[in-house]
C-alpha positions as CSV (number, residue, x, y, z in Angstrom):
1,X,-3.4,-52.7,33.4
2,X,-1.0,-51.3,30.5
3,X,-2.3,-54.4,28.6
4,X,-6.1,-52.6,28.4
5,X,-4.3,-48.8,27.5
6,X,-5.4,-48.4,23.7
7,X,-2.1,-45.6,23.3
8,X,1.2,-45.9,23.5
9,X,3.0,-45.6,27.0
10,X,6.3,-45.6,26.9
11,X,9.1,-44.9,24.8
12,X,10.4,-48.3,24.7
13,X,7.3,-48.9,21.6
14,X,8.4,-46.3,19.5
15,X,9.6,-46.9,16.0
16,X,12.3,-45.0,14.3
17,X,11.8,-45.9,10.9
18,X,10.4,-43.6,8.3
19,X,6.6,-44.2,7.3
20,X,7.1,-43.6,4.2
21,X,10.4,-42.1,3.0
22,X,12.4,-38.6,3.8
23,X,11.6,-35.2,1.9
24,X,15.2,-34.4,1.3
25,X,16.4,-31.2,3.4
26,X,16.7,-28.1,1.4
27,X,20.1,-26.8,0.4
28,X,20.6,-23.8,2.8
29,X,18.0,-22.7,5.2
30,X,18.6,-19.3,3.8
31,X,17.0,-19.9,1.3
32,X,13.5,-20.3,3.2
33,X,11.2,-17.8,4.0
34,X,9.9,-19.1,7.6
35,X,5.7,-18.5,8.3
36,X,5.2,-19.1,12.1
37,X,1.8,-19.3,13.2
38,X,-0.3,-20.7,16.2
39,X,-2.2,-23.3,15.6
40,X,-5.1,-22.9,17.6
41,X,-5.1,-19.3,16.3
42,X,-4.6,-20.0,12.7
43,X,-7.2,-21.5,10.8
44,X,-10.1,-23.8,12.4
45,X,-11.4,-25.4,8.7
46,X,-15.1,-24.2,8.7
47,X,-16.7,-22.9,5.9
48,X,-18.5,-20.0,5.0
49,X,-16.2,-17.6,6.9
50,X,-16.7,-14.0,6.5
51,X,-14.0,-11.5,5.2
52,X,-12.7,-9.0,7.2
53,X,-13.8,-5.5,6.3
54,X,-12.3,-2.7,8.2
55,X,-15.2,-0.1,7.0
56,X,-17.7,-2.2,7.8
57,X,-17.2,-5.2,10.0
58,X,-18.3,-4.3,13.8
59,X,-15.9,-4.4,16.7
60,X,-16.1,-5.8,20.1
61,X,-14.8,-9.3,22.1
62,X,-15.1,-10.9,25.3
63,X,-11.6,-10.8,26.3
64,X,-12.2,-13.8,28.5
65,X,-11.8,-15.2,25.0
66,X,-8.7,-14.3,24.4
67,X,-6.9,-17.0,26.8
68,X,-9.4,-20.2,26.0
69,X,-9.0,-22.7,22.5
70,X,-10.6,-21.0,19.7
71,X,-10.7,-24.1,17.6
72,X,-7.8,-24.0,14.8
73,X,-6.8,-27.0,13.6
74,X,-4.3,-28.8,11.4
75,X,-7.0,-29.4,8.9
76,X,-7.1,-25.4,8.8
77,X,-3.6,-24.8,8.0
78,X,-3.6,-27.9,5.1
79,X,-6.7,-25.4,3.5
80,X,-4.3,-22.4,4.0
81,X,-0.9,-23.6,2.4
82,X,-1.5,-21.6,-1.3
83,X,-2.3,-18.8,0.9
84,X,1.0,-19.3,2.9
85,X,2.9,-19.9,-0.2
86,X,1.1,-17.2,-2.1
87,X,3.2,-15.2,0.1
88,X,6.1,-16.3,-0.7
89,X,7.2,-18.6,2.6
90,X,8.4,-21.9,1.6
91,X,8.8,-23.1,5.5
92,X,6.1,-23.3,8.0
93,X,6.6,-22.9,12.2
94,X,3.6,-24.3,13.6
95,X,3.6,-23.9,17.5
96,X,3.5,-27.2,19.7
97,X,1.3,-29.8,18.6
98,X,1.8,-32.2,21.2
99,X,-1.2,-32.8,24.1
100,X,-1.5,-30.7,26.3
101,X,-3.7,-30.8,29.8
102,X,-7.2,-31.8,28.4
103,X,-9.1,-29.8,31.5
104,X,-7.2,-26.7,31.2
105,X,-8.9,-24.7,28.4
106,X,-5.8,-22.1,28.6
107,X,-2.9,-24.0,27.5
108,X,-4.5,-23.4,23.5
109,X,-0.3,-22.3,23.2
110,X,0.6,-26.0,23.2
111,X,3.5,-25.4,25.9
112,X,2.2,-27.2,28.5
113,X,2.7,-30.7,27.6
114,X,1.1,-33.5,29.0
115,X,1.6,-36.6,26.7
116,X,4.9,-36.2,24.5
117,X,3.8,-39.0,22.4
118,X,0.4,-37.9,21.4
119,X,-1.2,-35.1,18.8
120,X,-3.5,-32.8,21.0
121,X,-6.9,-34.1,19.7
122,X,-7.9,-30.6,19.9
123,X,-5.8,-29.8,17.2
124,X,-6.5,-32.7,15.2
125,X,-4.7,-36.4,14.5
126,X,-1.2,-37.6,14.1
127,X,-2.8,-38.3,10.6
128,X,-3.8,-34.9,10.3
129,X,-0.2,-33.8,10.9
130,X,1.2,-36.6,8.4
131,X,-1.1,-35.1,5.8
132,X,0.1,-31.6,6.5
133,X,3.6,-32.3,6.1
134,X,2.8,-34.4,3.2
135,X,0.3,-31.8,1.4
136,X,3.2,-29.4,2.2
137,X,6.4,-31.1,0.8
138,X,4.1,-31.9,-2.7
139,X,4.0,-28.1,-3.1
140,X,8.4,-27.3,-2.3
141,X,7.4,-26.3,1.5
142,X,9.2,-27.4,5.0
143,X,7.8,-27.9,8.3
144,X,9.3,-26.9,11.7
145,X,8.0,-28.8,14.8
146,X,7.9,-26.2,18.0
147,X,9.3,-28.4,20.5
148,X,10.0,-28.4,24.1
149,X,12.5,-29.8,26.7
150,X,13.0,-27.5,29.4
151,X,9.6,-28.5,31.3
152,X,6.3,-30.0,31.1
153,X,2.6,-29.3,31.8
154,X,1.2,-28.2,35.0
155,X,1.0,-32.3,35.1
156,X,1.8,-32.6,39.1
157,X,1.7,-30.5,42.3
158,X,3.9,-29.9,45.1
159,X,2.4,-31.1,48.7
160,X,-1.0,-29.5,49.4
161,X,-1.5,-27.9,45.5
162,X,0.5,-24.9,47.1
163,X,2.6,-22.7,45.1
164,X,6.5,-23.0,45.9
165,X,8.6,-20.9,44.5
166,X,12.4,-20.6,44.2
167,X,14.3,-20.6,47.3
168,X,18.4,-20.4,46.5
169,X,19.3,-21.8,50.2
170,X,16.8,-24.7,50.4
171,X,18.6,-27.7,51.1
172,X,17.2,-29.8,48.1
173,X,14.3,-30.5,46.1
174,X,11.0,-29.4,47.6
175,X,8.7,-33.0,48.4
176,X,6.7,-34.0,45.3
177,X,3.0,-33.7,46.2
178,X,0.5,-35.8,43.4
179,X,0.3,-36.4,39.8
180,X,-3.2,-34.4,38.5
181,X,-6.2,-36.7,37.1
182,X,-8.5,-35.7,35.2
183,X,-9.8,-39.5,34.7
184,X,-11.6,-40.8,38.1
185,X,-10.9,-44.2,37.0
186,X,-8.4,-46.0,39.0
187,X,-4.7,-46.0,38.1
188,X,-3.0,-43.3,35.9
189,X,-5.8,-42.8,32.5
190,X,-4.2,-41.4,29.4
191,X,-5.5,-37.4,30.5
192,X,-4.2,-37.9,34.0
193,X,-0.2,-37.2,35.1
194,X,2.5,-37.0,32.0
195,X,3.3,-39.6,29.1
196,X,5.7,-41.4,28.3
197,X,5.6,-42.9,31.8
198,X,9.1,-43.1,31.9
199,X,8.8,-39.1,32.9
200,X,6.4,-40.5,35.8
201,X,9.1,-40.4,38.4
202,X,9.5,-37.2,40.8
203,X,13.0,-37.4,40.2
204,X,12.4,-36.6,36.7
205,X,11.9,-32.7,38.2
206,X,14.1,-30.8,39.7
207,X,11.5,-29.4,42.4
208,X,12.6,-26.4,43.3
209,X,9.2,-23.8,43.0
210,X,9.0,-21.4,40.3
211,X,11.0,-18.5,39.2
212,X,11.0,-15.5,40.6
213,X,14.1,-13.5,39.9
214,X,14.3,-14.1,35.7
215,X,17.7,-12.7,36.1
216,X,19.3,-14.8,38.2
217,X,21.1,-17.2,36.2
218,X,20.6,-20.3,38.3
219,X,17.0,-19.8,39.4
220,X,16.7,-19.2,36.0
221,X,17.8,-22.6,35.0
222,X,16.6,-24.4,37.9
223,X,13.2,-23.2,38.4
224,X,9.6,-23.7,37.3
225,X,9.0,-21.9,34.1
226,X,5.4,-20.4,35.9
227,X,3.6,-23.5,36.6
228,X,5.0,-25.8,33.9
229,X,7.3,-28.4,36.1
230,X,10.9,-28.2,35.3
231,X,12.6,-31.2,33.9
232,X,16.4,-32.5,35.3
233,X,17.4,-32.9,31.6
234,X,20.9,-33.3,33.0
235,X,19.6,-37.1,34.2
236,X,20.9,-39.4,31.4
237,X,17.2,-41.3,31.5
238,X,15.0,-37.9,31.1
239,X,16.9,-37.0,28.4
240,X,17.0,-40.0,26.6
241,X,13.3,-40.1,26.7
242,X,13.1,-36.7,25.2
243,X,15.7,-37.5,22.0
244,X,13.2,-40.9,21.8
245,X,9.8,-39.3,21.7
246,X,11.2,-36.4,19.2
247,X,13.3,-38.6,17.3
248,X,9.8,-40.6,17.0
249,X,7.5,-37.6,15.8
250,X,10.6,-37.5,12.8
251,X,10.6,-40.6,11.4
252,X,6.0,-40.7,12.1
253,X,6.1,-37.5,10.6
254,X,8.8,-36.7,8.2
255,X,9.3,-33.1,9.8
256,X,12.2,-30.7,8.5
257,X,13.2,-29.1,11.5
258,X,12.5,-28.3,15.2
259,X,12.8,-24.8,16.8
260,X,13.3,-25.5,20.8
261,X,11.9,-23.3,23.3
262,X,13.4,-21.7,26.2
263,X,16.7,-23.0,25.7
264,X,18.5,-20.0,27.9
265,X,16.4,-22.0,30.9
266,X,17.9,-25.1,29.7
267,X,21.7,-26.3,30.6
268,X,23.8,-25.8,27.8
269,X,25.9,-29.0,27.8
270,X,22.1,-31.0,27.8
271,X,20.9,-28.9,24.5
272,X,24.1,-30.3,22.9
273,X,23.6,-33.3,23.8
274,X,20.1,-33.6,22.6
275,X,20.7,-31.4,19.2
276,X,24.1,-33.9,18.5
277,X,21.8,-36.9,19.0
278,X,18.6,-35.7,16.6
279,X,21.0,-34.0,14.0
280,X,22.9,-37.8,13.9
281,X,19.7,-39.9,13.4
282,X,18.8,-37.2,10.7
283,X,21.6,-38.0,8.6
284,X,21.1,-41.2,8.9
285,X,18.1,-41.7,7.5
286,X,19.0,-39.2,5.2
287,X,17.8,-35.6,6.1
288,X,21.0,-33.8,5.9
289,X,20.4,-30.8,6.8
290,X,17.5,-30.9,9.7
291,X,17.1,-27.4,11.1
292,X,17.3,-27.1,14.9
293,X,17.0,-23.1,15.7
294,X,16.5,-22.0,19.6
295,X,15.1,-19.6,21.3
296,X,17.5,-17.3,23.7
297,X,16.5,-14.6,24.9
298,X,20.1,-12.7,25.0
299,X,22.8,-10.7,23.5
300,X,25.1,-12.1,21.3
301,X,27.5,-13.9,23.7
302,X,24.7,-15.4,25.4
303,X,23.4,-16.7,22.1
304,X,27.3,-17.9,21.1
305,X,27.4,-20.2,23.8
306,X,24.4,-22.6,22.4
307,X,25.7,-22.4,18.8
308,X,28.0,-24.5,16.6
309,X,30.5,-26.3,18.6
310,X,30.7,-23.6,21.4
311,X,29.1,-26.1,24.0
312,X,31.3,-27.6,26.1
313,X,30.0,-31.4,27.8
314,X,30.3,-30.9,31.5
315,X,33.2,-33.0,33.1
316,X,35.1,-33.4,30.5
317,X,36.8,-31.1,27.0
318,X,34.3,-32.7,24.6
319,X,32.5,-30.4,22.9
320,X,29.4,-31.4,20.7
321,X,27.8,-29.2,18.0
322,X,25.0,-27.3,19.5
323,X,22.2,-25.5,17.9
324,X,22.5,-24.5,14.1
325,X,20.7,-21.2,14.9
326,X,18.8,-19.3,17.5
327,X,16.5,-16.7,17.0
328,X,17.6,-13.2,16.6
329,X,16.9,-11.5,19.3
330,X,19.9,-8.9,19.0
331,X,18.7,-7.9,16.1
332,X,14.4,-7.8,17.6
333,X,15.7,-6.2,20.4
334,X,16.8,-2.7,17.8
335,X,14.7,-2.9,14.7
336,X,11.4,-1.9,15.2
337,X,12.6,1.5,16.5
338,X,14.8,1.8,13.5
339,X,12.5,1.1,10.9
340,X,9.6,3.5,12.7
341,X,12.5,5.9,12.4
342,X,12.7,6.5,16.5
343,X,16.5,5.6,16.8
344,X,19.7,6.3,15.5
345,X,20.6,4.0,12.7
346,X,23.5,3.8,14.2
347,X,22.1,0.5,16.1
348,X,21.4,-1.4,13.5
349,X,24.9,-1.2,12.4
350,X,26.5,-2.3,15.7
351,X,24.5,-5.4,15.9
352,X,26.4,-6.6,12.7
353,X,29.8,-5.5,13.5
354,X,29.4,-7.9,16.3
355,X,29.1,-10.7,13.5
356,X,32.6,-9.3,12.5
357,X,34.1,-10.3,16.2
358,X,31.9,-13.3,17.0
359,X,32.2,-14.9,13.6
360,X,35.5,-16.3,11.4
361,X,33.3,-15.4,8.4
362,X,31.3,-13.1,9.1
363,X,29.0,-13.3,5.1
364,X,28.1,-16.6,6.7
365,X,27.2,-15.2,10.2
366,X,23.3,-14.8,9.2
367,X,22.7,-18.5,8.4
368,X,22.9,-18.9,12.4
369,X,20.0,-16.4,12.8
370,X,16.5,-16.9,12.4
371,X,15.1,-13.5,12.1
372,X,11.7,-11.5,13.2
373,X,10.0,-8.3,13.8
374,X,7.2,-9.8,15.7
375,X,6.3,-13.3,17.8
376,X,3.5,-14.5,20.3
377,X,5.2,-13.5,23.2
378,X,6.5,-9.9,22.5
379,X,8.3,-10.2,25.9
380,X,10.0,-7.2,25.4
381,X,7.4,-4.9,24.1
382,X,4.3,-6.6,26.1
383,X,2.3,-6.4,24.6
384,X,2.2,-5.4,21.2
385,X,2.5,-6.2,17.8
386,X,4.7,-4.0,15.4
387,X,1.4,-2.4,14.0
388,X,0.0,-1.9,17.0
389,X,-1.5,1.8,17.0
390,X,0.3,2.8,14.0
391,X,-0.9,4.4,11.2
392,X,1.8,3.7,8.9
393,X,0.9,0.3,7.4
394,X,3.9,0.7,4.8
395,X,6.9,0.4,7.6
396,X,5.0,-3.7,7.9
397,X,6.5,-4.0,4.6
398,X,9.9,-2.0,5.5
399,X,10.3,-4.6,8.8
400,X,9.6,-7.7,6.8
401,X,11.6,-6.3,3.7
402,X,14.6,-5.7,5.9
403,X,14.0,-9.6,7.3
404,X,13.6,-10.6,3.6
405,X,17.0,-8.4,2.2
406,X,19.3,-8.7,5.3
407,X,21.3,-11.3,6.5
408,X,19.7,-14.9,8.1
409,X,17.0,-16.9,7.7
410,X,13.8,-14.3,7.4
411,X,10.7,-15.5,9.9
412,X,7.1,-13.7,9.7
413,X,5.0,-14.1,12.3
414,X,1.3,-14.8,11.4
415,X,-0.9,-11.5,10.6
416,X,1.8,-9.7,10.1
417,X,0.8,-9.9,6.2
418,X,-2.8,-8.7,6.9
419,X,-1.6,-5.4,9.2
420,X,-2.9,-6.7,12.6
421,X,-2.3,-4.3,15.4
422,X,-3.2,-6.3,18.6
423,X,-1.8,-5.3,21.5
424,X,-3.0,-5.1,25.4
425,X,-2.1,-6.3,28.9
426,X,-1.1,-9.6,28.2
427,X,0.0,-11.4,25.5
428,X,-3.6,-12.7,24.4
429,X,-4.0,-9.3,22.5
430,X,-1.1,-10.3,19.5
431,X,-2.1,-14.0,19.8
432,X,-5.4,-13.3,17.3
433,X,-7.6,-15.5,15.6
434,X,-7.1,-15.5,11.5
435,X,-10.3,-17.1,11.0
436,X,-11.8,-14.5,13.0
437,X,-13.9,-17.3,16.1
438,X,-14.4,-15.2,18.7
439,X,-11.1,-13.5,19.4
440,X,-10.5,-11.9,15.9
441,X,-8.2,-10.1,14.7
442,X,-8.9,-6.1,14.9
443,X,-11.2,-6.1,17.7
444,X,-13.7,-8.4,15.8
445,X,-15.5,-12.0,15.5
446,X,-16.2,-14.6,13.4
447,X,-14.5,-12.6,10.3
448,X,-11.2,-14.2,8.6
449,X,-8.3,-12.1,7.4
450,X,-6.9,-14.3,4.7
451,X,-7.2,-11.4,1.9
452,X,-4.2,-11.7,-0.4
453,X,-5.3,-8.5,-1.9
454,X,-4.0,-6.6,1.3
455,X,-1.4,-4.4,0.1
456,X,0.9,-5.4,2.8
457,X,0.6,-9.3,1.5
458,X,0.5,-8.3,-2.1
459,X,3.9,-6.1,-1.3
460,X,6.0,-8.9,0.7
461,X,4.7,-11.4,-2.1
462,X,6.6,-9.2,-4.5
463,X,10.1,-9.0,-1.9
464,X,10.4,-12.4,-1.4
465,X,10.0,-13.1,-5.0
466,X,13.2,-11.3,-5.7
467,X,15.1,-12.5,-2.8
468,X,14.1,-16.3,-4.5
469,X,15.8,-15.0,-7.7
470,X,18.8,-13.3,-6.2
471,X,21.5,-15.3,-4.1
472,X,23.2,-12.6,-3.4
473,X,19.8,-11.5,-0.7
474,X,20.7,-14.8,1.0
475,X,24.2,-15.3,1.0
476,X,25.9,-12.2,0.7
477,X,27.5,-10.6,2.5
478,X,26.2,-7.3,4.1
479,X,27.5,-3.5,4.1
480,X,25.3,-0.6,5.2
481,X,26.4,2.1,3.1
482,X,26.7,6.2,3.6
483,X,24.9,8.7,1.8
484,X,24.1,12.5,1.3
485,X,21.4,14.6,0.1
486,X,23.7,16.8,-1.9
487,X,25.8,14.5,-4.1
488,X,29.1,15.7,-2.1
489,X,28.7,15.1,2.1
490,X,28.6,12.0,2.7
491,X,28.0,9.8,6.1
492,X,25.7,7.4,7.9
493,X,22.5,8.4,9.0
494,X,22.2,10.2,12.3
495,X,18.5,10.7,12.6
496,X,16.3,7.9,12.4
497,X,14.2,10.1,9.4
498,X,16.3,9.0,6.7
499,X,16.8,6.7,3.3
500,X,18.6,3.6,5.5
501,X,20.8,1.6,2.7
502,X,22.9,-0.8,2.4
503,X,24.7,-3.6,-0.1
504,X,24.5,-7.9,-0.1
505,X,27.6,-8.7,-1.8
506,X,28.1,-11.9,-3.3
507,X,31.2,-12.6,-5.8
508,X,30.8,-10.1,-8.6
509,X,27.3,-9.1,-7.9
510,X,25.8,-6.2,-5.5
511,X,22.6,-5.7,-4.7
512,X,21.7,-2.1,-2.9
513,X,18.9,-2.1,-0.7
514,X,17.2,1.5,0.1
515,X,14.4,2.2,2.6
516,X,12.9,5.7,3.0
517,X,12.1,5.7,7.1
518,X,10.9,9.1,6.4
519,X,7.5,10.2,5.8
520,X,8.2,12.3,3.1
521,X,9.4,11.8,0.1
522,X,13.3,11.3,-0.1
523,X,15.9,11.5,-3.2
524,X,19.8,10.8,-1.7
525,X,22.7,9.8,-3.0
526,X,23.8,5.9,-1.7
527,X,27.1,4.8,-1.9
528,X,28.0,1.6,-4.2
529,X,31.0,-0.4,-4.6
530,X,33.6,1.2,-6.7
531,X,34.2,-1.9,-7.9
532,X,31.3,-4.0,-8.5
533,X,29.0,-0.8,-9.8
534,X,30.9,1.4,-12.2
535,X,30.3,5.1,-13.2
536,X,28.3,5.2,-16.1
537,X,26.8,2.0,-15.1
538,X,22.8,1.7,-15.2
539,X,21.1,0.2,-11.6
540,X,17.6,-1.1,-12.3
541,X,14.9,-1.5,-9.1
542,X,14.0,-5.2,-9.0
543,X,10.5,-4.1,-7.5
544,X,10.1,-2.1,-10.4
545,X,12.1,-2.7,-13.4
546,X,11.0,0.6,-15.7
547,X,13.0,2.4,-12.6
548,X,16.4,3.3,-13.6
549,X,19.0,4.8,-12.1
550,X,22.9,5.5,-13.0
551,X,25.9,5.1,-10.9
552,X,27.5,8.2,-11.0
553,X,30.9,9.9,-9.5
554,X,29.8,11.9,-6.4
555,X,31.9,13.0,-3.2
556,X,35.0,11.2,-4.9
557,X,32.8,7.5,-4.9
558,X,30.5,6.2,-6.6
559,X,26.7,6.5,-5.5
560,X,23.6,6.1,-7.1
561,X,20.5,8.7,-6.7
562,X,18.0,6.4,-5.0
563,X,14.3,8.6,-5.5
564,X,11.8,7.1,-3.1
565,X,8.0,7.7,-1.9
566,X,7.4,7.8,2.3
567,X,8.1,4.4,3.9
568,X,9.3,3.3,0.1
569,X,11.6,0.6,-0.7
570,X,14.2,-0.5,-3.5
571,X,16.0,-3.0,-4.5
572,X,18.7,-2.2,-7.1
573,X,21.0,-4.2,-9.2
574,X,23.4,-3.1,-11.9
575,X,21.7,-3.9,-15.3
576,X,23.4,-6.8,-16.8
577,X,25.3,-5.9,-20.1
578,X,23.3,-7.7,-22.5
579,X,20.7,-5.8,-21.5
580,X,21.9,-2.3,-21.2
């Protein structure tokens, strides 16, 4: 009887007022420096862990283990915020949190929900969370919720537990077979089906198998996403219930922001919809500027469609504001290659001339774009992290420079900082453990990799520091500039072994940006702004201030002589008179 159930079963007992206050939204979200990490993969809060030593720590995993909970925890990420902010990331991803199937050990991912209402006890407590977003806010950091709306966990089966898959011609919804149990007691127990039991109707589905053909647009949007069961979202009730339980986990919580996953499987009218109703109850009890990012996995016009105002309600000309941003995928899909010096340049630049024709103002383009060089999924280099059998560590700090000095709201995906090089079959290999359990990072167990001596932490530390200090690295807007290795020819980069460069502008101010891709040491001329950087005109390099360089007159422009080591970076700005 739902008079005996000792948690909460439907939406209609939610409360939607703030515990305890709001942490006020920041000011732009480019301004954050975004850490996403897996939970169960992050930190599990024991003691005594050993570091990670790469001369001496022996290899060798089960990698049975790979695809099973390893045991992080919310606790482990409260223990691991200085080293997070240490960094330099003010804003923290953390993957779903939300139950998940209590019988399946492989849904350690948390996209596979089960009760929308509950904290997987796996993970920890919705007090555990509270404290987390608490302990964070006390030190300046913001937390994004991973959420999802497109489908839920493997919580029913069609008739006979048979796979269906996607059939375009069938004449409706395939028949609804049973709700799973994991509880023999009688009636639906809190681990059986799905919660809220308002999604406990088979019309809550759309039923039609899973996909097979990811390129077709409508199976794509219609179909199971593997074995997690599609949700109608397009049913006024279903939906409702979604902007309920999330609009819940807001006001239990006091959360900054949610990133929603698999949007391009998700109708676009619905997302706006449900992003118009969460960004309304933010404002009104007072966060201003709640961050809802997406994930698409597109080109640019695929992406335009979910963002701003650009999604149109079905049925009628109303059009409600969308996302705020997406993730960049235009701009993962080029620059790995080009900072490992295996394309053209030329790439890079394309994908922000497209911010020219997509966008009115096109300086403002990058606060719709959460950036990255790698992620857990790695869909479209499975499976392999950006360090993955490369013996370059410096281009780590080149990729998340670049994320840190271009345009957009820079995201770092856990590990990244430390080096790790996972990569495999499947996307278990770049899905490592931090604290080392038993499906370490490096080939290893039971050792932790939370050394902020690594060079590659102790170098983005030092890039993010500046970008804090200099607006123009988050507003600006961006110019990549020409440049010669003889003072006279100029021109862009044809060969991906080169010193890429380019300018943020921001009112009066310039900052150059110059990356040797090249594994030897470079010394070429970079163009500046006639204007803004004067001949005669001392540049100093923010990463290191004893470096000086002066603009001079070159190829009839100015440029600056930009000396740097292989896989070096700089950061110059014109020395402010007082100074000079």
């Amino acid at each position: 009887m739902e008079s005996q159930r000792s948690f909460m079963a439907s939406v209609k007992e939610l409360d939607f007022t703030p515990k305890n206050g709001v942490f006020p939204s920041p000011h732009d979200w480019r301004d954050l420096f975004i850490y996403f990490l897996l939970v169960d993969r992050f930190d599990n809060n024991q003691p005594d862990l050993l570091p990670y030593d790469p001369a001496s720590t022996p290899k060798g995993r089960d990698p049975a283990q790979g695809v099973i909970f390893q045991g992080g925890n919310l606790q482990g990420i409260i223990r691991r915020l200085d080293y997070i902010r240490g960094l330099g990331a003010n804003a923290i991803w953390l993957s779903p949190v939300f139950k998940n199937r209590q019988e399946q050990p492989d849904s350690y991912h948390g996209y596979g929900i089960q009760n929308f209402l509950e904290v997987d006890p796996r993970f920890g407590t919705q007090e555990d969370l509270q404290e987390l977003v608490r302990q964070a806010h006390a030190k300046g950091m913001y937390v994004i919720l991973d959420i999802i709306l497109n489908h839920t966990g493997d919580n029913w089966a069609y008739p006979d537990d048979q796979p269906y898959y996607f059939w375009k011609d069938a004449h409706g919804p395939f028949d609804f077979g049973f709700w799973r149990q994991a509880d023999p007691t009688a009636g639906l127990q809190e681990d059986d089906a799905v919660w809220p039991l308002e999604l406990q109707e088979p019309d809550c589905y759309k039923r039609r198998g899973q996909i097979g053909d990811w390129n077709d647009p409508d199976e794509a949007v219609n179909g199971d996403f593997l074995s997690l069961k599609e949700l109608d979202i397009n049913r006024p009730a279903v939906l409702n219930s979604l902007i309920s339980a999330y609009k819940y986990w807001m006001a239990a919580t006091d959360v900054d922001g949610f990133r929603i996953d698999t949007v391009k499987h998700m109708e676009s009218s619905a997302t706006a919809i449900f992003c118009n109703a969460i960004r309304e109850y933010a404002k009104r009890i007072g966060k201003h500027r709640f961050f809802i990012f997406g994930e698409i996995v597109g080109d640019d016009l695929t992406i335009q469609r979910y963002l701003g105002r650009n999604s149109r309600i079905e049925g009628t000309t109303e059009r409600f504001p969308s996302l705020d941003a997406a993730l960049d995928f235009p701009l993962y899909f080029v620059l790995e290659e080009a900072i490992k010096g295996f394309t053209d340049p030329a790439l890079l630049r394309e994908r922000y001339e497209r911010f020219r024709l997509l966008y009115a103002d096109h300086g403002a383009a990058g606060e719709h774009f959460v950036t990255f060089v790698d992620n857990h999924d790695q869909m479209v280099r499975p499976y392999r992290r950006f360090m993955h059998r490369n013996p370059f560590p410096n281009q780590a700090v080149l990729a998340i420079g670049y994320l840190l000095t271009s345009q957009g709201v820079p995201c770092i995906y856990y590990g990244t900082e430390q080096g790790c090089d996972g990569g495999g079959d499947s996307d278990r290999y770049v899905r490592e453990c931090m604290f080392g359990g038993r499906w370490g990072a490096f080939e290893t167990v039971g050792h932790h990799c939370f050394d902020v001596t690594h060079p590659v932490y102790q170098a983005i530390t030092r890039i993010a520091a500046v970008r804090r200090q200099e607006p123009a690295l988050r507003y600006g807007r961006q110019y990549f500039r020409e440049i010669s290795g003889n003072g006279t020819d100029f021109g862009y980069p044809i060969d991906g072994r080169c010193t890429l460069a380019y300018s943020r502008i921001l009112d009066e101010t310039e900052i150059v940006i110059a990356m040797n891709l090249d594994t030897v040491p470079r010394q070429d001329y970079v163009t500046v702004d006639a204007h803004l950087s004067p001949v005669g005109q001392q540049m100093i390099n923010l990463l290191n201030p004893q470096q000086k360089m002066m603009v001079e007159w070159r190829g009839a422009r100015h440029a600056v002589q930009v000396p740097l080591g292989p896989h070096a970076i700089a950061i110059l700005r014109r020395q402010p008179s007082a100074e000079g």
